[in-house]
LUMZADREN-373039 format. One record per residue (C-alpha): x negated, y, z negated; residue in three letters; chain. Coordinates in nm, 4 decimals. Layout:
REM residues N
X,Y,Z,r,c
X,Y,Z,ALA,A
...
REM end
This chain:
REM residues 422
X,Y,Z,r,c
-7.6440,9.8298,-6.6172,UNK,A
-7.9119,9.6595,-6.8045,UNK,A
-8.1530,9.7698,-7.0868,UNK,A
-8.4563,9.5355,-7.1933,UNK,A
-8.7493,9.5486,-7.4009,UNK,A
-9.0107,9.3286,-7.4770,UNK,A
-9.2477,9.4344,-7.7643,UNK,A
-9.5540,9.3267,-7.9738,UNK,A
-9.5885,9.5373,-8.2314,UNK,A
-9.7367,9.5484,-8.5886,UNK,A
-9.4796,9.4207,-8.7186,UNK,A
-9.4602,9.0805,-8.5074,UNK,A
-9.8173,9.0026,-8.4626,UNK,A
-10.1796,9.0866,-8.5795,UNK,A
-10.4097,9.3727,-8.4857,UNK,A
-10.6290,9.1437,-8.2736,UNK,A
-10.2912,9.0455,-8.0575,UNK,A
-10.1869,9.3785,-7.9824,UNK,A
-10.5676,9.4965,-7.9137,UNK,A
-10.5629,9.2756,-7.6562,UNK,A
-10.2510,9.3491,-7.5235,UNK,A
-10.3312,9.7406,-7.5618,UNK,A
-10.3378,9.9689,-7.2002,UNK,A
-10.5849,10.1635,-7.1527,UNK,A
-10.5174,10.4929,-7.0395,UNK,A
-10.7796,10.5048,-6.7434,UNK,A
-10.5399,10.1138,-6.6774,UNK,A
-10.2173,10.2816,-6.6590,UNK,A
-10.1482,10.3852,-6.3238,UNK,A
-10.2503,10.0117,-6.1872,UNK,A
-9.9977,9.8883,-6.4927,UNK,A
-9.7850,10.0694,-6.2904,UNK,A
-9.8165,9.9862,-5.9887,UNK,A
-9.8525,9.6325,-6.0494,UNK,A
-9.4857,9.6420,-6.2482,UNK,A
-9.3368,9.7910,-5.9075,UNK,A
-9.4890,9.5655,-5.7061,UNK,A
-9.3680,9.2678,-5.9002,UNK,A
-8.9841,9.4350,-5.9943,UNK,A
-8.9256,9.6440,-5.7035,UNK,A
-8.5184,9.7042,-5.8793,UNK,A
-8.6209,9.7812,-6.1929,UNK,A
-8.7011,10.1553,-6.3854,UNK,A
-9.0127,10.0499,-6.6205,UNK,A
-9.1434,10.2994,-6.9878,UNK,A
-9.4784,10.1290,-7.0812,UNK,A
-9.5322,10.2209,-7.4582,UNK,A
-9.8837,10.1529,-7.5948,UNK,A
-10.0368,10.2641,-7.9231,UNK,A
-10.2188,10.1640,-8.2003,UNK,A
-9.9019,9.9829,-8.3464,UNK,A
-9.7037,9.8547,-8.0732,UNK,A
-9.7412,9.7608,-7.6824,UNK,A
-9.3687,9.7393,-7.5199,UNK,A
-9.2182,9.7561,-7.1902,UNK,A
-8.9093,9.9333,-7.1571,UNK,A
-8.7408,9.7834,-6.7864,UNK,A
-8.3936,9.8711,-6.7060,UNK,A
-8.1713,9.7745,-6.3953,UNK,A
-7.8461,9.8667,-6.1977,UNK,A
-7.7663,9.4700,-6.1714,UNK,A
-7.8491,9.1479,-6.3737,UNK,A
-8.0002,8.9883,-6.0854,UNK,A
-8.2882,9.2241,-6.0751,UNK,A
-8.3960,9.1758,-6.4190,UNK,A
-8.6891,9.0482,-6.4838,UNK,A
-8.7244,8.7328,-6.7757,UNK,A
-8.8617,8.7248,-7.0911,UNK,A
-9.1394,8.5049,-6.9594,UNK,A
-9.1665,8.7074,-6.6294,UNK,A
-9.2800,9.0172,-6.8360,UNK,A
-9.5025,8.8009,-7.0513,UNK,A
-9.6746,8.6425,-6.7263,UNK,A
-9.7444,9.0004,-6.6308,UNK,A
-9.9180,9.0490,-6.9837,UNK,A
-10.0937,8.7345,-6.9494,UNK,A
-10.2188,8.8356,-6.6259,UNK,A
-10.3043,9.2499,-6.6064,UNK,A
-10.4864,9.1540,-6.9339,UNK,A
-10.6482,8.8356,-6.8484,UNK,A
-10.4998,8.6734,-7.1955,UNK,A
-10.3570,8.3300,-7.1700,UNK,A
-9.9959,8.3196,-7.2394,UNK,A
-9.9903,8.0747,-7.4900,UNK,A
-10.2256,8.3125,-7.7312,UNK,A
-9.9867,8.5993,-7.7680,UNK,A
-9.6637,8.4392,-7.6556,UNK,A
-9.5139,8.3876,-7.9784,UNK,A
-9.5780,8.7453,-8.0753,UNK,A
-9.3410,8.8734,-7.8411,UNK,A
-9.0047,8.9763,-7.9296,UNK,A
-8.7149,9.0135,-7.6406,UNK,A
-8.3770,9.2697,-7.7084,UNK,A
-8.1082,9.3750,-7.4915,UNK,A
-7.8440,9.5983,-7.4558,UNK,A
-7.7734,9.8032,-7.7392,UNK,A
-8.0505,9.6448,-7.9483,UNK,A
-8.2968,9.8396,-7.7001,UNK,A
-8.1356,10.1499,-7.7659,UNK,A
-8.1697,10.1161,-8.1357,UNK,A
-8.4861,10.0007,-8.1468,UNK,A
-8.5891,10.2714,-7.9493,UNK,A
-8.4191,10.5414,-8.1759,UNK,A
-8.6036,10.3501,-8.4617,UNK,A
-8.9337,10.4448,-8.2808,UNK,A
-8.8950,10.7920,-8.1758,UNK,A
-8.7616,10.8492,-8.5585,UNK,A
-9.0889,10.6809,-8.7044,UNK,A
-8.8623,10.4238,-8.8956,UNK,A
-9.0183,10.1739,-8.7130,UNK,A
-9.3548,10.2532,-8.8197,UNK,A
-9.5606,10.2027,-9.1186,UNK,A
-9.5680,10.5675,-9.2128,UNK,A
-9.2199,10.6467,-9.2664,UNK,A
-9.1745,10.9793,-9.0800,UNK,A
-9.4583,11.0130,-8.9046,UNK,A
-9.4577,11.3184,-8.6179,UNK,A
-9.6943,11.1364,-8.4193,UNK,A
-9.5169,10.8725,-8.2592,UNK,A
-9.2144,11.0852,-8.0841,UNK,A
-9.5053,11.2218,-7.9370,UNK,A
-9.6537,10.9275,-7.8174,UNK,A
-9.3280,10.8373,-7.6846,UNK,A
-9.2378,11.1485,-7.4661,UNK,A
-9.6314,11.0837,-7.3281,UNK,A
-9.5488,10.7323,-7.2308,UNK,A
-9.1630,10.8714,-7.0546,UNK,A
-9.3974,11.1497,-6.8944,UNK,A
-9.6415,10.8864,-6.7553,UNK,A
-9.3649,10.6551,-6.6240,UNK,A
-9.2061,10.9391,-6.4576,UNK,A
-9.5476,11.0680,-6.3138,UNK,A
-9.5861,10.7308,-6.1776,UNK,A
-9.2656,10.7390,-6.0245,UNK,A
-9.1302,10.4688,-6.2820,UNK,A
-8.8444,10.5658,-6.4730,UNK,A
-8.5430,10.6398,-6.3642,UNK,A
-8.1500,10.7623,-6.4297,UNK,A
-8.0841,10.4650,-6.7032,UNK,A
-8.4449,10.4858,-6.8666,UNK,A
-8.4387,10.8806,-6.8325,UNK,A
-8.1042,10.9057,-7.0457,UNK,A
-8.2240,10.6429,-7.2889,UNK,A
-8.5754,10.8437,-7.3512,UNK,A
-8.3648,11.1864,-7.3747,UNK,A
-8.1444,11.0859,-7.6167,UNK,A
-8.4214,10.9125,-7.7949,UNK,A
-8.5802,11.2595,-7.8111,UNK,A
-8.2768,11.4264,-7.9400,UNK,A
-8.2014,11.1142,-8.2234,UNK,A
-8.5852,11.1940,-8.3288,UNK,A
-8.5147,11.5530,-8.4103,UNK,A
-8.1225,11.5131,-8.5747,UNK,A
-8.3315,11.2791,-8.8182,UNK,A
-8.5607,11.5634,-8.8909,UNK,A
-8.3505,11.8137,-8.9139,UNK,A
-8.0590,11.5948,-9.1354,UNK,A
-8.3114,11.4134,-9.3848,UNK,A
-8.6300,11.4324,-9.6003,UNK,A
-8.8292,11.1944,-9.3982,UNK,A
-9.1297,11.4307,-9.3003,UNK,A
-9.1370,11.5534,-9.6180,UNK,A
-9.4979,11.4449,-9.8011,UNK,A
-9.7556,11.2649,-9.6281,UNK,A
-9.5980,11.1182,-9.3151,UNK,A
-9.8802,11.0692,-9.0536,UNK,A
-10.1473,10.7755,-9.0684,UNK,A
-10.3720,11.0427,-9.0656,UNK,A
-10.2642,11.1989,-9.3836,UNK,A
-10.2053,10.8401,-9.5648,UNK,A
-10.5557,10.7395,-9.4975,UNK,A
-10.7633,11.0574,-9.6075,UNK,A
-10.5388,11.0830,-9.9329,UNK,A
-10.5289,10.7217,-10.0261,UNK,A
-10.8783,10.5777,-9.8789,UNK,A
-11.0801,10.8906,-9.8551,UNK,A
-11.0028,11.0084,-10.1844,UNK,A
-11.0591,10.6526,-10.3194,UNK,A
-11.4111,10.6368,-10.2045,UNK,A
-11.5031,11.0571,-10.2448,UNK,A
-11.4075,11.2825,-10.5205,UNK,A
-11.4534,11.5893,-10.2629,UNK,A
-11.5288,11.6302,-9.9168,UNK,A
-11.6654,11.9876,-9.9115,UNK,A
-11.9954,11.8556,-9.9471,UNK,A
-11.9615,11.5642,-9.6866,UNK,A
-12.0829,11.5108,-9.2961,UNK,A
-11.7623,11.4296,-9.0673,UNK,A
-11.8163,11.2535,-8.8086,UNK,A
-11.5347,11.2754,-8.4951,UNK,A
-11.5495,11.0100,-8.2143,UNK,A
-11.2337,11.0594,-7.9754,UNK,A
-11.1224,11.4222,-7.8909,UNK,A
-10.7765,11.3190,-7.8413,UNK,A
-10.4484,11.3802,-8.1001,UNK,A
-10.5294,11.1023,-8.3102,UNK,A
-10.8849,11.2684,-8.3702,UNK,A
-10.7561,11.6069,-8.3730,UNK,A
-10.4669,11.5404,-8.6576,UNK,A
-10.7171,11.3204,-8.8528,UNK,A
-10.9571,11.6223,-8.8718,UNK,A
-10.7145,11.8629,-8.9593,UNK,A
-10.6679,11.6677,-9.2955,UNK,A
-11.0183,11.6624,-9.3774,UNK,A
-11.0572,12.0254,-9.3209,UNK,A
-10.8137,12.1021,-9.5070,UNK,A
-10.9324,11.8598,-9.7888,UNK,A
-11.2369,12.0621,-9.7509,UNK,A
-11.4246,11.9621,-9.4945,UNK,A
-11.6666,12.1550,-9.2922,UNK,A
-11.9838,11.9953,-9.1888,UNK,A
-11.7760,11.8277,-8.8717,UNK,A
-11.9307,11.6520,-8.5621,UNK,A
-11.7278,11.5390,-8.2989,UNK,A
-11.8814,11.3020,-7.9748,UNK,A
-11.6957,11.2620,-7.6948,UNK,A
-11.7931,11.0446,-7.3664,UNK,A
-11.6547,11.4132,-7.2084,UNK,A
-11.8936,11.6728,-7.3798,UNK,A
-11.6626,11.9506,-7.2836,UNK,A
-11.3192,11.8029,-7.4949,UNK,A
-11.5415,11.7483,-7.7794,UNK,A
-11.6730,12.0975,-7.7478,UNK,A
-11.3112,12.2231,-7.7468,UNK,A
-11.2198,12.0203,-8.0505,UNK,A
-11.5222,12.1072,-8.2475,UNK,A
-11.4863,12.4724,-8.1852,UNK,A
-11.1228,12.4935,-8.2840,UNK,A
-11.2407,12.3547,-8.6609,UNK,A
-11.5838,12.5472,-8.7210,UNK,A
-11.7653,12.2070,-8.5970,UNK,A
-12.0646,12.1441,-8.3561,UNK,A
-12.0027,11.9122,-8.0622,UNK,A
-12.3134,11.6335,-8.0530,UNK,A
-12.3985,11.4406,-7.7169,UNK,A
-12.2749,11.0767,-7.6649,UNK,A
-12.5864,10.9577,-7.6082,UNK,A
-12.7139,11.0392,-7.9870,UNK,A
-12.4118,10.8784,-8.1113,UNK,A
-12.6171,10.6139,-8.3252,UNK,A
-12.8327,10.9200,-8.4846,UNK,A
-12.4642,11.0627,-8.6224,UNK,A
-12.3482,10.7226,-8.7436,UNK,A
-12.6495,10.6508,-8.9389,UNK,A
-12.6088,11.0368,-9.1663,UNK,A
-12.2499,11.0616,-9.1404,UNK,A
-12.1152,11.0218,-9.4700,UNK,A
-11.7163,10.9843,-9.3338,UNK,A
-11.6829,10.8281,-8.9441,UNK,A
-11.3448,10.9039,-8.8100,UNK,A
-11.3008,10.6965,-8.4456,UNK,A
-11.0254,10.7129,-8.2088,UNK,A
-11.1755,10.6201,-7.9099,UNK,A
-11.0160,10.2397,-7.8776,UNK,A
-11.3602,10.1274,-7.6549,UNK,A
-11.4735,9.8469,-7.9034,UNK,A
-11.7829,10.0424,-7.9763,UNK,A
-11.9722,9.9463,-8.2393,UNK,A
-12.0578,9.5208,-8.3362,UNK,A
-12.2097,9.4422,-8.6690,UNK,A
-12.5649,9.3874,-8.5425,UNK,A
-12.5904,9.7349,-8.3739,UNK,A
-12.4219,9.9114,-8.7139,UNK,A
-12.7236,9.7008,-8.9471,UNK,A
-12.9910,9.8157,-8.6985,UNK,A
-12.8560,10.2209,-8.7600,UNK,A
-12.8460,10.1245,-9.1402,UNK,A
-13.1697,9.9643,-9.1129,UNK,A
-13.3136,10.2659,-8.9849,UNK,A
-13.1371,10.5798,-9.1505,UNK,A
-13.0373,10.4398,-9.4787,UNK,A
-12.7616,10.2738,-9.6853,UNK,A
-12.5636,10.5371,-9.8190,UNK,A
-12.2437,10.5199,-9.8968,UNK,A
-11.9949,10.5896,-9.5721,UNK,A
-11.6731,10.6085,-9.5125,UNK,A
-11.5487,10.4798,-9.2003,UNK,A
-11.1725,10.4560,-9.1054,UNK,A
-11.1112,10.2892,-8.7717,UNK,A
-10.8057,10.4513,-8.6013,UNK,A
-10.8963,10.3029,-8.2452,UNK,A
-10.6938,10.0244,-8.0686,UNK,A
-10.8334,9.8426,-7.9853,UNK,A
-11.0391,9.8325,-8.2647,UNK,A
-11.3813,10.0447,-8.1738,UNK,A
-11.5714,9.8859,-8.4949,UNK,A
-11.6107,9.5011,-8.5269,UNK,A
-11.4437,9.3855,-8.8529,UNK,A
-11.7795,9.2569,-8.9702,UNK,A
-11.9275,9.5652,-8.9813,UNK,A
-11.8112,9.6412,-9.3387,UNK,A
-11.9843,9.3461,-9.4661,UNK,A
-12.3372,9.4552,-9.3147,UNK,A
-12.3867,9.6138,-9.6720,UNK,A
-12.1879,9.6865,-10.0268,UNK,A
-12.2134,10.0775,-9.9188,UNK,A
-11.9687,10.0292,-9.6267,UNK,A
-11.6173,10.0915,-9.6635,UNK,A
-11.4048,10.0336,-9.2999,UNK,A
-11.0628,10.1136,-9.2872,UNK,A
-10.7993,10.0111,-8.9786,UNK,A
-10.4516,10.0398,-8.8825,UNK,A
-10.3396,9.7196,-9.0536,UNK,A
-10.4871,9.8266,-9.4166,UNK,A
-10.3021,10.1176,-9.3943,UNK,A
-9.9549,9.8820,-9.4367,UNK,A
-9.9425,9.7646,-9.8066,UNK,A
-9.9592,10.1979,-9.8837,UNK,A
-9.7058,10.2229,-9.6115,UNK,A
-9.4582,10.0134,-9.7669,UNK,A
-9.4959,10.1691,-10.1116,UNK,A
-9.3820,10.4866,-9.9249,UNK,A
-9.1092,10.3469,-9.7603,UNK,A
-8.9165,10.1798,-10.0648,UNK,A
-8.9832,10.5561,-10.2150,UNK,A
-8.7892,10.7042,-9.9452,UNK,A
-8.4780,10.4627,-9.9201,UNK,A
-8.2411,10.6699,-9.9330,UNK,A
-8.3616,10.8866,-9.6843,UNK,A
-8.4078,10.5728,-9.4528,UNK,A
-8.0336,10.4607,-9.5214,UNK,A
-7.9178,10.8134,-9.3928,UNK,A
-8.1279,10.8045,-9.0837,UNK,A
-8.0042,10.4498,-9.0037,UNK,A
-7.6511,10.5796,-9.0021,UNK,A
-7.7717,10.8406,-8.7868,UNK,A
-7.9451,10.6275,-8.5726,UNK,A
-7.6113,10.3050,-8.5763,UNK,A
-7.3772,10.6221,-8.4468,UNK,A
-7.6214,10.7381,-8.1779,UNK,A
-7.6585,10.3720,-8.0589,UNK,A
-7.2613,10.3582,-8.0530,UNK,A
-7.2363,10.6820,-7.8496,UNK,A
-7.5235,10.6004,-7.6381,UNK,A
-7.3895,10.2569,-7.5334,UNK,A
-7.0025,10.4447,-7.4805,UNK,A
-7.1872,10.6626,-7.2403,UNK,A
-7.3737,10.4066,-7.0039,UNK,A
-7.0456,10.1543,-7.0086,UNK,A
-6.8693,10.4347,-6.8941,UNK,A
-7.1501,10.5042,-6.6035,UNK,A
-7.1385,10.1358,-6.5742,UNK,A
-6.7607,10.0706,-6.5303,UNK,A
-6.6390,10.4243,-6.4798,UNK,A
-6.6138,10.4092,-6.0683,UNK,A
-6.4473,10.0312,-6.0909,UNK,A
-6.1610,10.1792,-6.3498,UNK,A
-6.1265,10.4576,-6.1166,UNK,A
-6.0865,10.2850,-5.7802,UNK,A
-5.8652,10.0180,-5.9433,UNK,A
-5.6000,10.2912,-6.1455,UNK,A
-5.5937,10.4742,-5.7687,UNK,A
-5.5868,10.1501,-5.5758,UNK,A
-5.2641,10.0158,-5.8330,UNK,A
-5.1627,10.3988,-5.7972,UNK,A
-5.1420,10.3484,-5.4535,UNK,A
-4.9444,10.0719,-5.4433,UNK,A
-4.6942,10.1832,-5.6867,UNK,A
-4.6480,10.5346,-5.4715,UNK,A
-4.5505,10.2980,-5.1711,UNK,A
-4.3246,10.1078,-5.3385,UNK,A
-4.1469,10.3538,-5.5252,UNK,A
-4.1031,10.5272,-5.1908,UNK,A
-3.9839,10.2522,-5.0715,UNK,A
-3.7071,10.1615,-5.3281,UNK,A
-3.5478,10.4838,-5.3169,UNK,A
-3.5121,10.5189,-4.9588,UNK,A
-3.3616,10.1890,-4.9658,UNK,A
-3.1588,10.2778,-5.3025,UNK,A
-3.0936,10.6812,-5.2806,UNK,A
-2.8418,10.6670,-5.5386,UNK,A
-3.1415,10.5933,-5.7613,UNK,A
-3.2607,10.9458,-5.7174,UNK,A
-3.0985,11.1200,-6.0336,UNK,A
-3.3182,10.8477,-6.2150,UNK,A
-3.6344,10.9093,-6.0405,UNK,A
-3.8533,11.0315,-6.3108,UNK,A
-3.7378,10.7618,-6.5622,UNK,A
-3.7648,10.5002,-6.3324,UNK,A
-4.1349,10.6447,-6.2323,UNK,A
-4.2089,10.6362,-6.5967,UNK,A
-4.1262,10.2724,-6.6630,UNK,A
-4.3170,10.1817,-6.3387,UNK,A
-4.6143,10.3391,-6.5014,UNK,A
-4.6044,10.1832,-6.8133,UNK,A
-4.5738,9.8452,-6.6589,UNK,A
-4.9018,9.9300,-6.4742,UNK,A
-5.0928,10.0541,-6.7726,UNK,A
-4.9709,9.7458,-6.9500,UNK,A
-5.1152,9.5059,-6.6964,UNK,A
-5.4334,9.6823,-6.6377,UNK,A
-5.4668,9.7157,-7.0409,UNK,A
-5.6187,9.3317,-7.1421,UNK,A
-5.8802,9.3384,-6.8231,UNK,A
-5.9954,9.6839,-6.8868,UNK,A
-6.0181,9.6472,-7.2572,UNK,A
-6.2121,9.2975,-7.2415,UNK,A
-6.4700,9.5055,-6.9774,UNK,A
-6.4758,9.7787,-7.2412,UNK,A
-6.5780,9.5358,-7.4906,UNK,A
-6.8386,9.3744,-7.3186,UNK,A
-6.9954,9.7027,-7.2140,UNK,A
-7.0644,9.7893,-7.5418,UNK,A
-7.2027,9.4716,-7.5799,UNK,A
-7.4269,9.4693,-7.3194,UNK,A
-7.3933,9.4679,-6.9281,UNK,A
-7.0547,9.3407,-6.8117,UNK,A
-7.1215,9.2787,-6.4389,UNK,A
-7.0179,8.9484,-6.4479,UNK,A
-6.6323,9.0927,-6.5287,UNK,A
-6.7072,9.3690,-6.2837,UNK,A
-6.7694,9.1133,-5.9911,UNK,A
-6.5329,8.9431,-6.0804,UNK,A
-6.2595,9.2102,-6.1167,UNK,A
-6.3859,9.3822,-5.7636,UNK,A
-6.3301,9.0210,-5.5703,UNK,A
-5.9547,8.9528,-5.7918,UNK,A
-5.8571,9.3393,-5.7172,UNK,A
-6.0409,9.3507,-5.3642,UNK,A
-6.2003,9.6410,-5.4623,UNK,A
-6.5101,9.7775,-5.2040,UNK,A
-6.7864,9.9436,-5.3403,UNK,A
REM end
């Protein structure tokens, strides 16, 4: 069995790379169906966020699995990037590397907010997708589970979602507060009524917050977001009216919505006071030359959230030390469990096919020999042993390589040496 992943994520490339790369959600279902299409043998995860795009593809046999630069090529082309601009960026693992990486993920170790709940949950979306879209499958389904299960023994064992753990949290108290001494007295302004939106507003309520608008291409979700914080839902359509008297802009939305030249013409016309603006979207939904349309303009993204990040992180060593054990014996048991799947029914069929043999033979000794018989058991025993101790170097050598990866190679080759059927 095979596990591979190919990733782009903040930590391998810049923002402008993976915004490119990013799926859209409306996209999805045609990622999906373009992946089956193309790797008919293979169970596919796609994994998209504001940090990372991967593909998750696992397979029953190495000759189904699709290359490095097959999975690129499929990039390249669903995105209509050229290859050679994002190449580079992408990373490759296999085997148990996956499976750690993955536990890295779901435990937010892998992302710039140490802790943060936010991305497990982005994670069991993208295995609920797959598995909506008839993607996933057995190998991919235990992987995701267990991922799921890592995430929580992390929780639950360590102090790593103690503090401020989101990139919600991180931005408000670092940038917000560095720009406002209170918020209480300050016009929110929400664009995006998904998670994202929802956890960044519960910060800023809570900071004080409660002059909130939210705009949302679907009127109705940014109803029910606005009403759940005391906040007034405005149409889409007046969406430059709320950017020009907002005095904090909070978007989610990842639609590339707002250039420089249409921000100057809303400053232009409602005034240059000072606003707050922190760019959560991906891709980006404000231009990066929009906080240089005047000195009153303070945008925020993803990326300058990482320099904050990693002052957090070397704060929290120690609890990051204790979650990598965590996560190195998960890995361990996790690659145990799918080398036994993988090599379980070839053990089996080879022990009964050898016990087979041995039962005929011994049957046939002591009918030829019967005066053998008061030394049955002993000579039964020694038999045995003999068996065990030929089997012992192949078996061990495919037990090795299973942990290492896929051993099918040894597996072919031990079913043609053995003449074992499948």
């Amino acid at each position: 069995m095979n596990l591979q992943l190919v990733t782009c994520n903040h930590q391998t490339s810049d923002l402008a790379v993976r915004e490119r790369l990013a799926f859209q959600p409306q996209r999805l279902g045609e990622a999906y169906e373009t992946l089956r299409a193309r790797f008919p043998e293979s169970e596919m995860i796609v994994l998209s966020t504001c940090n990372r795009v991967e593909l998750y593809a696992a397979h029953e046999g190495a000759e189904h699995a699709p290359g490095h630069r097959e999975l690129a090529e499929f990039l390249s082309e669903f995105h209509k990037v050229p290859l050679q601009d994002f190449y580079s960026d992408l990373k490759e693992h296999t085997g148990p590397e996956v499976v750690r990486h993955l536990f890295q993920v779901a435990a937010s170790l892998d992302s710039m907010v140490l802790g943060e709940p936010q991305i497990v949950a982005q994670v069991r979306d993208a295995y609920r997708q797959a598995q909506e879209k008839d993607a996933s499958g057995p190998i991919t389904s235990s992987l995701f589970e267990r991922a799921f299960n890592v995430s929580k023994r992390i929780r639950t064992e360590t102090r790593l979602a103690e503090g401020r753990v989101s990139i919600a949290s991180v931005a408000v108290g670092e940038f917000g507060k560095s720009i406002f001494e209170r918020f209480d007295d300050k016009r929110v302004l929400i664009i995006g009524a998904g998670q994202m939106a929802e956890e960044t507003l519960r910060y800023l309520h809570d900071e004080g917050a409660r002059d909130i608008l939210v705009a949302n291409r679907t009127f109705e979700r940014a109803e029910k977001l606005a009403a759940e914080w005391g906040g007034k839902a405005v149409p889409w359509d007046q969406l430059d009216l709320h950017l020009g008297t907002a005095d904090i802009i909070v978007s989610t939305t990842g639609a590339s919505l707002v250039d420089a030249q249409r921000f100057r013409k809303i400053r232009q016309k409602y005034g240059e006071k000072t606003t707050f603006i922190l760019d959560l979207g991906a891709p980006r939904d404000f231009a990066p030359e929009v906080r240089k349309v005047d000195d009153n303009v303070f945008l925020f993204c993803i990326d300058d959230l990482q320099e904050i990040c990693d002052k957090n992180r070397k704060l929290r060593q120690k609890e990051v030390e204790k979650a990598v054990t965590i996560i190195d014996q998960e890995t361990e048991s996790f690659m145990k469990d799918l080398s036994h799947r993988a090599t379980g029914p070839i053990v089996k069929r080879l022990r009964e096919q050898w016990r087979d043999v041995v039962d005929a033979e011994t049957l046939r000794l002591f009918n030829k020999l019967p005066h053998l018989e008061p030394d049955r058991i002993e000579i039964e025993k020694t038999i045995e042993r003999m068996v065990n101790k030929l089997l012992h170097p192949p078996l061990e050598v495919l037990r090795d390589e299973s942990r290492e990866g896929s051993p099918h190679g040894l597996l072919d080759a031990l079913k043609r040496l053995f003449r074992i059927g499948d």
